[in-house]
C-alpha positions as CSV (number, residue, x, y, z in Angstrom):
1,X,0.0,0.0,0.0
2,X,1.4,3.6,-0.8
3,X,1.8,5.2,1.9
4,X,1.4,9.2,2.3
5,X,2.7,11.3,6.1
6,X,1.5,14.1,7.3
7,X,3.5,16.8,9.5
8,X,1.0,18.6,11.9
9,X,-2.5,18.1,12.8
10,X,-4.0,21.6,12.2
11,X,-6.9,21.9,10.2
12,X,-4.9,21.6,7.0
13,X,-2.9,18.5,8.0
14,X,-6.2,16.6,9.7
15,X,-8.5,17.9,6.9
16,X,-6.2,16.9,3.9
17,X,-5.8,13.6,5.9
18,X,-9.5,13.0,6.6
19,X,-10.0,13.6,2.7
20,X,-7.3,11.1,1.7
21,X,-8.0,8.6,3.8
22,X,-11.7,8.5,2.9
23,X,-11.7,8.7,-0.5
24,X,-8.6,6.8,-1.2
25,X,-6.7,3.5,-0.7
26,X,-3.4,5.7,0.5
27,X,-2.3,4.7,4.2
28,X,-1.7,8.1,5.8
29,X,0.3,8.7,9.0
30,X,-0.1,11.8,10.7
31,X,2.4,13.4,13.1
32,X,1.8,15.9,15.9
33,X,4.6,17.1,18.4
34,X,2.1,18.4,20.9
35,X,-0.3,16.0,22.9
36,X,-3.4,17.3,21.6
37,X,-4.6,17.7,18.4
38,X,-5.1,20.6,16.0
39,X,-2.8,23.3,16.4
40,X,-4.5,26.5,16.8
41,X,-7.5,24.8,16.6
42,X,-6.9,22.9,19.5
43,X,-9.1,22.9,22.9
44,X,-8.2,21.0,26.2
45,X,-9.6,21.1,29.5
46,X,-8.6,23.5,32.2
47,X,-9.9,23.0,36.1
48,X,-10.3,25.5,38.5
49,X,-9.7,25.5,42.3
50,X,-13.1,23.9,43.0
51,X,-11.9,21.2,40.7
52,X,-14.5,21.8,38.6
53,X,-13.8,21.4,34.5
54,X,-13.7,24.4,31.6
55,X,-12.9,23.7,28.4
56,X,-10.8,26.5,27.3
57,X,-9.4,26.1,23.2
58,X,-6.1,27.4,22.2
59,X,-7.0,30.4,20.3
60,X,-10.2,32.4,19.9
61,X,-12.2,31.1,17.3
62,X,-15.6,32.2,15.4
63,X,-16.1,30.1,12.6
64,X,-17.0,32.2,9.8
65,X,-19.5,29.8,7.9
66,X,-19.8,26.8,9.9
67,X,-21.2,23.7,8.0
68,X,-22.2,25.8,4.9
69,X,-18.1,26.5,4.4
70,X,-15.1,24.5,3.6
71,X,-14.9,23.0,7.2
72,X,-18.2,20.9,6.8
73,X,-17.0,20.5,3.4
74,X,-14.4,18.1,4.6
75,X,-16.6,17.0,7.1
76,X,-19.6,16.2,4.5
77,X,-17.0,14.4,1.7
78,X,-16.0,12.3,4.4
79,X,-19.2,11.1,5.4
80,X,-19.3,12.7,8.7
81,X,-21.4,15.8,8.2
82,X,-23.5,15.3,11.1
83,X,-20.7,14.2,13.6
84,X,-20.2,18.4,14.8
85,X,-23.0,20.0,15.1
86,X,-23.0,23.9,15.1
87,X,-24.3,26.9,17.3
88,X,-24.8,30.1,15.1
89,X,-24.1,33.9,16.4
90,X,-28.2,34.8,15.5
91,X,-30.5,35.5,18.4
92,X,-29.0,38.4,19.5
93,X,-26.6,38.9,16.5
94,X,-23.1,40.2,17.3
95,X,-22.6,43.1,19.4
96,X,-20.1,45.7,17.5
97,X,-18.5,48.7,20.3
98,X,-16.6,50.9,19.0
99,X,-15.1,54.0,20.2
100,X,-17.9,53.6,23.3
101,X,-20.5,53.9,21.2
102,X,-22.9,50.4,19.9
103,X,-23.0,50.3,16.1
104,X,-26.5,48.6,15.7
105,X,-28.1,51.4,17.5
106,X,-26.1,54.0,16.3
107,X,-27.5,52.7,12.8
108,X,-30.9,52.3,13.8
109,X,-30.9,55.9,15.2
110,X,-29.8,57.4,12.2
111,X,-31.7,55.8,10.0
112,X,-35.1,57.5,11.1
113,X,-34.0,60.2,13.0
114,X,-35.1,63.6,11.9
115,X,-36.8,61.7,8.7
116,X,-40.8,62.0,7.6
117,X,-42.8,59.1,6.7
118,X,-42.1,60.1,2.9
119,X,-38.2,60.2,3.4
120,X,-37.8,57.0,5.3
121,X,-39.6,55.0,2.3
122,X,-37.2,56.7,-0.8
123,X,-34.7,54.3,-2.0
124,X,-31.7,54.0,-0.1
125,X,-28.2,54.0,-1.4
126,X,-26.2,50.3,-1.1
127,X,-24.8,50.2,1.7
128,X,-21.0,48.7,1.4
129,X,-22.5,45.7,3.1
130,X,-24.6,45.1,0.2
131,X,-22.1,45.8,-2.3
132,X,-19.8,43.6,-1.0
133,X,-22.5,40.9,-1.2
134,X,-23.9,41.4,-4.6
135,X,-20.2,40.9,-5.6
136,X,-19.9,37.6,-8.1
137,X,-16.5,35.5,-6.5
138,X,-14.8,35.8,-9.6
139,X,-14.7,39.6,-9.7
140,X,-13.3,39.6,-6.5
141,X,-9.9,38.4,-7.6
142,X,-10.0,41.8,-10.0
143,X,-9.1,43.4,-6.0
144,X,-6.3,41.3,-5.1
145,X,-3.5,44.1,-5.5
146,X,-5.9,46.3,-3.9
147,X,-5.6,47.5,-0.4
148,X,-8.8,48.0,2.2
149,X,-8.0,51.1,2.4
150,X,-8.0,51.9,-1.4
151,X,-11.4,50.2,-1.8
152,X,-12.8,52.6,1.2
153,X,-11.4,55.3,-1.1
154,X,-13.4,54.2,-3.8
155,X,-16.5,53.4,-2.3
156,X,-16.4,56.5,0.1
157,X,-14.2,59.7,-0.8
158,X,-12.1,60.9,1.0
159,X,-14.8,61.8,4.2
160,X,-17.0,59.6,4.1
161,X,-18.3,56.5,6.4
162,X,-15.7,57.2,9.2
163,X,-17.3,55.5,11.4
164,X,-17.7,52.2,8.7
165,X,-14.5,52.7,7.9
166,X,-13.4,52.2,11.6
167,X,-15.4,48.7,11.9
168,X,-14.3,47.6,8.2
169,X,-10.7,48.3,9.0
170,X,-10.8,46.2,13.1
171,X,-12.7,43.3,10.8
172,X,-10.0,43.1,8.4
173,X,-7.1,43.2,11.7
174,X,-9.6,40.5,13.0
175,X,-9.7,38.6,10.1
176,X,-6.2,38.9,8.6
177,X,-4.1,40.1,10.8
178,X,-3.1,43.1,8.6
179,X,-3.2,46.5,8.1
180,X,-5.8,48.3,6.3
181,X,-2.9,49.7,3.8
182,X,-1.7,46.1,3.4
183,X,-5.0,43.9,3.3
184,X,-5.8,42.8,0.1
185,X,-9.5,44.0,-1.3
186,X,-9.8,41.0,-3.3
187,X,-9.4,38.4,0.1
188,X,-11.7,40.5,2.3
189,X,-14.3,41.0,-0.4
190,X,-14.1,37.3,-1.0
191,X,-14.1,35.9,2.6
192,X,-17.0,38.9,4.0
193,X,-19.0,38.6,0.3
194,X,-18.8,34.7,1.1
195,X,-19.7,34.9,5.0
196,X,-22.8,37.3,4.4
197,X,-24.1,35.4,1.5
198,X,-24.3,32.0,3.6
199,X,-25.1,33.4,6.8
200,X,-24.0,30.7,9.2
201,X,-21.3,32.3,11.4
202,X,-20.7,30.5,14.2
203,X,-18.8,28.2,16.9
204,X,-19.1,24.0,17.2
205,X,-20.2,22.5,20.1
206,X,-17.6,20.9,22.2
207,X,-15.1,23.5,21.1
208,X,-13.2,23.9,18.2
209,X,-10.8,20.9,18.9
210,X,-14.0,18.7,17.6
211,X,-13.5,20.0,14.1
212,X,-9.6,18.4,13.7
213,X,-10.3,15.4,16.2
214,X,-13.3,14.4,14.1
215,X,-10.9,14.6,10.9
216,X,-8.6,12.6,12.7
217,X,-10.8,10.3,14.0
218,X,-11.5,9.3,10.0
219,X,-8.0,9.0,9.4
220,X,-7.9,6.3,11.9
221,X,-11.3,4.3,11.3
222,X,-9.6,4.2,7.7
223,X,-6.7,2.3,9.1
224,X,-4.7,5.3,9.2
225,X,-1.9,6.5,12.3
226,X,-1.8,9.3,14.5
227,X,1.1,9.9,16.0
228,X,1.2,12.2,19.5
229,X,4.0,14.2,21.2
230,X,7.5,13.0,21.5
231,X,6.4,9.9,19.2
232,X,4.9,12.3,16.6
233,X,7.5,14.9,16.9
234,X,9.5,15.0,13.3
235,X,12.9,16.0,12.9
236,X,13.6,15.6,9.4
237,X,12.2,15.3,6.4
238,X,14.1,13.0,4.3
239,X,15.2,14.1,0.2
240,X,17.5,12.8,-1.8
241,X,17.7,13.0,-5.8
242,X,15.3,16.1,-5.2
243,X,12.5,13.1,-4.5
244,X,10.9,12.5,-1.3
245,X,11.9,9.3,1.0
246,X,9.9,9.7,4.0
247,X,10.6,11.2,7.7
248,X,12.7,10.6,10.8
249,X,10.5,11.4,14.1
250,X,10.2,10.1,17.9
251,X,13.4,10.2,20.6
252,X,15.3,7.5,18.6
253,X,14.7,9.8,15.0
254,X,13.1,6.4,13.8
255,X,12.5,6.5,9.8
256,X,9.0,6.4,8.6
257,X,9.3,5.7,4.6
258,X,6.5,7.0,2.2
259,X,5.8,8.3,-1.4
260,X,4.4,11.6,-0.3
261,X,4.9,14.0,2.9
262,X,2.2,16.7,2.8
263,X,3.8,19.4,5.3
264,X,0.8,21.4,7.8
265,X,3.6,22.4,9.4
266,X,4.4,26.3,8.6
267,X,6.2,26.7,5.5
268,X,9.4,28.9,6.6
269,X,10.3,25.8,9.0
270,X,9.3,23.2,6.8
271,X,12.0,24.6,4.0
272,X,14.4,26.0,5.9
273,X,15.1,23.5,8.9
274,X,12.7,20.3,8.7
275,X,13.9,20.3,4.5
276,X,17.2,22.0,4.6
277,X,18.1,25.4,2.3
278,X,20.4,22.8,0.3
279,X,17.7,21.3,-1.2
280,X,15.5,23.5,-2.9
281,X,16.9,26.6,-5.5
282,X,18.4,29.8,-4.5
283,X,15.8,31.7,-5.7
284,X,12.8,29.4,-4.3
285,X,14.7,29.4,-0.5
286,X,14.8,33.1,-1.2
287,X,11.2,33.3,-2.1
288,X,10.6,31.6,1.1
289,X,12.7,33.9,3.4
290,X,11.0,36.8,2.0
291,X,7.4,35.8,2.9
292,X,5.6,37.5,5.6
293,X,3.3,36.1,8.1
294,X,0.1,37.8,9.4
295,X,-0.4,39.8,12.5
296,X,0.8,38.4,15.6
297,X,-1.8,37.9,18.4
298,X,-2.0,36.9,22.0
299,X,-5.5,35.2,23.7
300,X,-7.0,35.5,26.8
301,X,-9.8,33.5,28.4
302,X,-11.7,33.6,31.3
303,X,-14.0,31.9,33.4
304,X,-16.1,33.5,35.6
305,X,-18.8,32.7,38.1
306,X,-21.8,35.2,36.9
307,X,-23.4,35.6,33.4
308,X,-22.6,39.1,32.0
309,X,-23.5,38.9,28.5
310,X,-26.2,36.9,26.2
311,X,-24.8,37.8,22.8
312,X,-22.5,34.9,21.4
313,X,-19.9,37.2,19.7
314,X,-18.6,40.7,20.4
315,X,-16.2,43.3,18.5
316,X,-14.8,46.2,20.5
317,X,-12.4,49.0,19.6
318,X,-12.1,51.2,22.9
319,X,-12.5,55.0,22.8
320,X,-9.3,57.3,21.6
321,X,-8.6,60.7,22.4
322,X,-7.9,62.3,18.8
323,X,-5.1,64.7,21.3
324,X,-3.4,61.4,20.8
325,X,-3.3,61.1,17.4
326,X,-0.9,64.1,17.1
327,X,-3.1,66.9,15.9
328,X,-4.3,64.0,13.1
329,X,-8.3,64.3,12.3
330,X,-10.9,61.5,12.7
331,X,-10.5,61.0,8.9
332,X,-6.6,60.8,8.6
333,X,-6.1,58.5,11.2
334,X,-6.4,54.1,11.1
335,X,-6.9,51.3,13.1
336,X,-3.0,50.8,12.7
337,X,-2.2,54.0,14.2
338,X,-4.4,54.2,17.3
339,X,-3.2,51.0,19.0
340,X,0.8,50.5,17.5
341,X,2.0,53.4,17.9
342,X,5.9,53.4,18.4
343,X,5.0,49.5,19.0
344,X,4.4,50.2,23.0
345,X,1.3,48.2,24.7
346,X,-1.2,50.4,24.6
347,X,-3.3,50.5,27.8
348,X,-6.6,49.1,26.4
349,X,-7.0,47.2,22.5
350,X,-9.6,46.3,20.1
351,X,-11.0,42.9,21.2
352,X,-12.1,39.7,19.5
353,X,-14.9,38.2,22.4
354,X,-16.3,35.1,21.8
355,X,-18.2,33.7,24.9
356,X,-18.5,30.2,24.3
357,X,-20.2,29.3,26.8
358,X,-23.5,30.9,25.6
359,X,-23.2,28.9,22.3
360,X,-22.7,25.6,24.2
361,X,-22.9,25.9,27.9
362,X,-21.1,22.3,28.5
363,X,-18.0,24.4,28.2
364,X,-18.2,26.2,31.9
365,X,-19.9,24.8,35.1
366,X,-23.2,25.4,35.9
367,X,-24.1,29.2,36.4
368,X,-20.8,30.5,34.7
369,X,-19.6,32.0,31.9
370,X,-16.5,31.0,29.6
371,X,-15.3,33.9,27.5
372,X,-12.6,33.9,24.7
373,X,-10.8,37.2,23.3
374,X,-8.0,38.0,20.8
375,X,-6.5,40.8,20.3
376,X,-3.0,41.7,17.5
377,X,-0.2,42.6,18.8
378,X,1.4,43.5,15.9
379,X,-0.3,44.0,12.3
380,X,1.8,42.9,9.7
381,X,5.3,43.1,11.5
382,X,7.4,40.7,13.7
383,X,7.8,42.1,17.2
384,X,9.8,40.8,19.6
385,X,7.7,41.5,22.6
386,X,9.6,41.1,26.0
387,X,8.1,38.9,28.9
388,X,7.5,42.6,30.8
389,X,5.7,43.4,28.0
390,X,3.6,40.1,27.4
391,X,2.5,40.7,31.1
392,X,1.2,44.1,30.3
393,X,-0.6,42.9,27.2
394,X,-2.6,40.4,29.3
395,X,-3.5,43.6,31.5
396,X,-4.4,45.5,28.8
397,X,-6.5,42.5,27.5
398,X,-8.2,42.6,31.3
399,X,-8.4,46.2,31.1
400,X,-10.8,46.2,27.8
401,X,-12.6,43.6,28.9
402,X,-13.2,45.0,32.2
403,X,-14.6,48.1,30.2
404,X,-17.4,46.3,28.9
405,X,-18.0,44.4,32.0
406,X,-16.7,45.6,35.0
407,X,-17.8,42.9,37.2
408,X,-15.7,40.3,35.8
409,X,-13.1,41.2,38.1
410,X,-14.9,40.1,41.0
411,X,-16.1,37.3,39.5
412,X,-12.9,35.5,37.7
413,X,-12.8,32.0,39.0
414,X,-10.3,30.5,36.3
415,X,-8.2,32.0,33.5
416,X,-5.6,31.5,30.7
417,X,-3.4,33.9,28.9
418,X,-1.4,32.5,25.9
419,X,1.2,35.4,24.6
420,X,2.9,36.1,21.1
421,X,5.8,33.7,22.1
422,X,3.7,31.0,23.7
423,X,2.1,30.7,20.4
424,X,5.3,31.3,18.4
425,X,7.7,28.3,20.7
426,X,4.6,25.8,20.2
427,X,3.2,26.6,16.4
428,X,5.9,28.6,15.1
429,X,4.7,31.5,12.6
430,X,6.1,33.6,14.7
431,X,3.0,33.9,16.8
432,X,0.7,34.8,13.6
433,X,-3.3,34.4,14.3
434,X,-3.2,32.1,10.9
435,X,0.1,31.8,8.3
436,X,1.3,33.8,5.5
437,X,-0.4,37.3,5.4
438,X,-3.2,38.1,3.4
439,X,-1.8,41.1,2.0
440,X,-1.5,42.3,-1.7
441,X,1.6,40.9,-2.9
442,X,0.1,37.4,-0.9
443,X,-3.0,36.2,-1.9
444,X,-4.9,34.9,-5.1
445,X,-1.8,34.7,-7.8
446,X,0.6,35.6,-5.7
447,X,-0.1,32.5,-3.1
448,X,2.4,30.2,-2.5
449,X,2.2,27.3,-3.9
450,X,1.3,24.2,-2.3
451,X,3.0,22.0,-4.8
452,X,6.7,22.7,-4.0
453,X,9.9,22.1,-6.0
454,X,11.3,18.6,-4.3
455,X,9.2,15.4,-6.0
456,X,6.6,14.3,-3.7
457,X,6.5,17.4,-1.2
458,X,3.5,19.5,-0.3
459,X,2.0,22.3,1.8
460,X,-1.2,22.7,3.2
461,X,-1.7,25.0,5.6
462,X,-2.5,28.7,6.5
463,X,0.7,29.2,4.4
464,X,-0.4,28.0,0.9
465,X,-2.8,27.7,-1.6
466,X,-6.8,28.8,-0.2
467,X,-8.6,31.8,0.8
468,X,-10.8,33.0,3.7
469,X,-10.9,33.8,7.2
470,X,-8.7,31.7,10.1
471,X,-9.2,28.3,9.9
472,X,-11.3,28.4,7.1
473,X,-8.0,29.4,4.9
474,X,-6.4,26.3,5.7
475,X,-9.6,24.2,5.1
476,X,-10.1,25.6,1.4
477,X,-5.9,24.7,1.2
478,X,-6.7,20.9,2.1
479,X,-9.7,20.9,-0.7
480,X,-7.6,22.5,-3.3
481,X,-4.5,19.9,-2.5
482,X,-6.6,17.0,-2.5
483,X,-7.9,18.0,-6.0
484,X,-4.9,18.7,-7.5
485,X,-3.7,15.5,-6.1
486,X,-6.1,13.6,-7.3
487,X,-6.6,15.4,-10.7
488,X,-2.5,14.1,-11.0
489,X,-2.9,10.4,-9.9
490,X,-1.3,11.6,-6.6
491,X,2.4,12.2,-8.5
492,X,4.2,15.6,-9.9
């Protein structure tokens, strides 16, 4: 039997896996150097002093589209469509905050205030929201060179929807990890045009570790391996003659043979140490080296014992004093510049929050409340943020949160703060929210490639290949491969 290995159990290593083993008669052996799986995507259990159990996942995740996108895709080629189910953000909607002021009834104010019967029934102009929803998918890749904030340009002036403007730009930071004057148009009008068309935004009961151990569960009820920790950490992936032989992984750097190695793990390590520079063209290794990863983020969560909040997803941007912004008007200034300046910690951030324990309360004991945030702590840059620092991002983290709800504080029973470099030591990236940034000299065209130059050797991760939003990107990356794989008898 041919025999295929995977490096990583992230949604693009379990996903392509899941698809493989399913659909084919390849044995595929998956290796993971952590204990659990699914990288970012990962959730484990967390206890507090009372000993009772939270389940607490390794980022902050909303999924985008849920089952109606390319996660239950996988899930629904495989057979196992029904094995996750999904809570969606409706009933209340998600809560936007920004600059202290709530965006859904700022809008609902301004729509009829001051208006006669006669006015309020003339036909309004599209909104951007509807414009980026009437938008076909293939015009979208017109945008890719594009930045967000040359599409607000367009759409707007040069004065116009500040306050749009303002949520657009913290949506695309959310999203991409990038600035507005690096964010590709094409990728956000894509991933939003794609999200409000299907309308399914949500989070998976169980947390989002169900996802990648469901893929992996179909990798092994197809007579497939998983590999955990020590056993599944790899050390080398074996070339010679520019061909793929296999791996060497586990304490003793035991050698697994096989025809294909599809790499999850991110791309920069994969060439450069797991590979080896010597292997692969100057220009490609260069290529490589030159690539830039998303924003970096850090993730709080907390559990407390009182219920604050009924909405099951919440964006918030706190208030700025424009004497800040160094004599800068509310129309000259960005999401960029209010929060990184001089790359200090600023003393409250734009926030992520995800409680998600009101979309399954099994997550937190009874009568509590398990919340998730995110926040960037760079956009589009590699900072090397000290362990002083890292201390005062999780208080800055607190200090937004507390904004919103000022009672947490009293009420924190458990919590967990993962920082830049946590994320960076375990996953690598650098401590980027997904992979390679979705800027303009990233995306559509300008992706790399998940077909790389050594025989037998692919990517499939957040770093290649794919589009969309978190782990959505790398789940559209796993699709694609496994097409072009089997479109090409699995050889190139």
């Amino acid at each position: 039997m041919n025999k295929i290995i995977i490096v990583g159990s992230g949604i693009g290593g379990s996903g392509i896996g899941a698809l493989i083993s399913k659909e084919t008669q390849y044995q595929v052996s998956l290796f993971e150097k952590n204990k659990i799986i699914g990288g970012r995507c990962a959730s484990y259990e967390k206890f507090d002093d009372q000993g009772r159990k939270w389940i607490f996942d390794i980022g902050c995740h909303i999924i985008s589209t849920c089952d109606k996108g390319p996660l239950g895709e996988i899930l629904n080629r495989c057979g196992k469509g029904d094995n996750v189910k999904w809570s969606y953000t409706r009933n209340p909607g998600p809560r936007v905050n920004i600059m202290g002021m709530e965006l859904i009834k700022m809008d609902k104010k301004k729509r009829t205030q001051g208006k006669t019967a006669k006015e309020t029934t003339k036909k309004k102009k599209e909104t951007f929201t509807e414009y980026i929803t009437k938008m076909p998918l293939e015009e979208t890749w017109n945008y890719d060179k594009m930045s967000l904030n040359e599409l607000f340009q367009q759409y707007y002036g040069s004065r116009g929807g500040i306050m749009s403007r303002l949520m657009y730009t913290m949506q695309g930071a959310v999203m991409f990890g990038t600035s507005p004057d690096t964010t590709s148009a094409g990728e956000f009008l894509r991933s939003v045009g794609f999200n409000n068309r299907k309308m399914s935004m949500g989070y998976p009961f169980g947390g989002t570790g169900v996802i990648p151990e469901t893929y992996c569960n179909i990798i092994r009820e197809n007579k497939g391996n998983i590999y955990l920790g020590k056993e599944g950490d790899v050390k080398k992936i074996i070339v010679e003659d520019k061909k793929v032989k296999g791996i060497e992984a586990g304490l003793d750097n035991e050698f697994y043979e096989a025809e294909i190695v599809i790499a999850n793990s991110d791309i920069k390590t994969t060439v450069l140490n797991l590979v080896g520079e010597n292997h692969f063209p100057k220009d490609y290794v260069k290529y490589i080296k030159d690539l830039k990863w998303g924003g970096q983020v850090c993730s709080l969560k907390v559990g407390i014992d009182k219920i604050v909040t009924d909405h099951k997803m919440l964006t918030y941007m706190p208030k700025i004093e424009l004497s800040e912004m160094k004599g800068k008007s509310i129309y000259q200034i960005d999401f960029t510049e209010m929060f990184f300046m001089n790359q200090q910690v600023p003393e409250k951030t734009g926030l992520l929050i995800v409680p998600i324990s009101n979309h399954d309360p099994a997550l937190a004991p009874e009568g509590c409340q398990n919340i998730h945030t995110v926040t960037a702590t760079a956009l589009g840059d590699t900072v090397k943020w000290s362990v002083e620092d890292e201390k005062k991002w999780e208080k800055t983290c607190f200090n937004s949160l507390f904004t919103l709800w000022p009672e947490i504080e009293d009420h924190l029973v458990v919590k967990d703060f993962i920082a830049t470099s946590q994320l960076a030591a375990r996953f690598g990236k650098e401590g980027a929210g997904t992979g390679i940034a979705q800027s303009v000299d990233q995306v559509g065209k300008n992706r790399p490639s998940m077909i790389s130059p050594i025989k037998g050797l692919y990517f499939c991760s957040g770093d290649a290949g794919g589009w969309g939003i978190g782990t959505e990107l790398p789940a559209r990356s796993a699709l694609e491969l496994f097409d072009i794989l089997k479109k090409n008898d699995f050889s190139n």
